[in-house]
N, C-alpha and C positions, 0 to 999 in steps of 0.2 A: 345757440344754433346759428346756421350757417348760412344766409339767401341765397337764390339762385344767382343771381346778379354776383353775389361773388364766386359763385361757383364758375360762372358765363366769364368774367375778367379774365383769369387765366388762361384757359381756352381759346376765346378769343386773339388777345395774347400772343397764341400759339400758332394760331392761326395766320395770325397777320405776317408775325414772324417767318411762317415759312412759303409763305408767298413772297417776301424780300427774297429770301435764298433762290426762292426756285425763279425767280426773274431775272437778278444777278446770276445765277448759274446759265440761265439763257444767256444772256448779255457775253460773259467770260468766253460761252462758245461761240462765238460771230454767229450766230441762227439768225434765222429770217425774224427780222424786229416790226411785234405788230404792236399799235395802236390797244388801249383799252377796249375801242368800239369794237373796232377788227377781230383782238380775241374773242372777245363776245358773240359775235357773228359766225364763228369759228368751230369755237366750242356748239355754240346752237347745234351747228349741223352737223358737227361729227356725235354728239351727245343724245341728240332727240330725234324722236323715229321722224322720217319723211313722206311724203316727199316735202322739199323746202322752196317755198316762191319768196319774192321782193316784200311780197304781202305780207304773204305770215309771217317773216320774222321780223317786220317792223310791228306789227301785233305783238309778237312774241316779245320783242323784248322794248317795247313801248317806245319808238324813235321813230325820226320820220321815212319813207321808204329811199328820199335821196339821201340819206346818213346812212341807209344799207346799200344802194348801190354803188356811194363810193367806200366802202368797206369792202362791198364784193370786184370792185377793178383794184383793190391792192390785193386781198386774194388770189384774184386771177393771174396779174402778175408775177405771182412767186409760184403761182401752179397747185395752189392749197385748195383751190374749188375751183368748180368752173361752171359756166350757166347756159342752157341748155334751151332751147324754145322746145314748150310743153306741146309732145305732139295732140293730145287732146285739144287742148284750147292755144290756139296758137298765139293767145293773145298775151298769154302768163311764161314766165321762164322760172324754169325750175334751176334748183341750187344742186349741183353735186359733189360729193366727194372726190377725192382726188388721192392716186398711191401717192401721193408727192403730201400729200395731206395726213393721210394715215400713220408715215412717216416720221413729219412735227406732232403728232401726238402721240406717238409713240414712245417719242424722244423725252416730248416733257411730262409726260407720265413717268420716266426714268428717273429725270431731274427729280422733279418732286416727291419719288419713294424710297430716294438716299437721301434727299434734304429732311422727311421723316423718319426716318432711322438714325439719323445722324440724332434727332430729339429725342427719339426713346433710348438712343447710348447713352446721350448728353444727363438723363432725366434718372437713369439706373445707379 
């Protein structure tokens, strides 16, 4: 019989694999080139409900809030989020989304659902 652990190898594997593809597949299309931090950041906030401050998502994803601020000025930069002073508390800025944002994920959600396809041809 079989462990999970070998079951998990493959998969993983698989995994890992087509995050090479779907990075390279970025990279091939000159796309806005971000950092591991930055995607992280990224994805946070197009991925999980908001609203999103400096705060939470150095909570959210355990860094310090200057490793999210300067994540969110190369963001800004390319126009993928932008930050907003929270008119409730003026003291907080909120993280928004951006059509220019929507865009790059919509792109590499692309990339990455013919780099999986291209596996389940490859695997057939």
């Amino acid at each position: 019989m079989t462990s999970a652990m070998e079951h998990a190898a493959p998969a993983s594997e698989a995994l890992t694999q087509l995050l090479r593809r779907t990075v390279a597949e970025m990279v091939r299309q000159d796309t806005r080139d971000l950092s591991a931090r930055q995607l992280a950041v990224f994805l946070t906030v197009y991925l999980t409900d908001g609203p999103h401050t400096v705060r939470g998502l150095a909570a959210q994803l355990n860094v310090s809030k200057p490793a999210i601020t300067r994540a969110l000025d190369r963001l800004g930069e390319l126009d993928l989020a932008r930050r907003k002073v929270d008119p409730m508390d003026r003291r907080s800025v909120l993280v928004q989304q951006t059509a220019a944002g929507k865009g790059y994920l919509a792109g590499l959600r692309s990339v990455m659902s013919e780099a999986a396809a291209e596996d389940q041809r490859a695997a057939a």
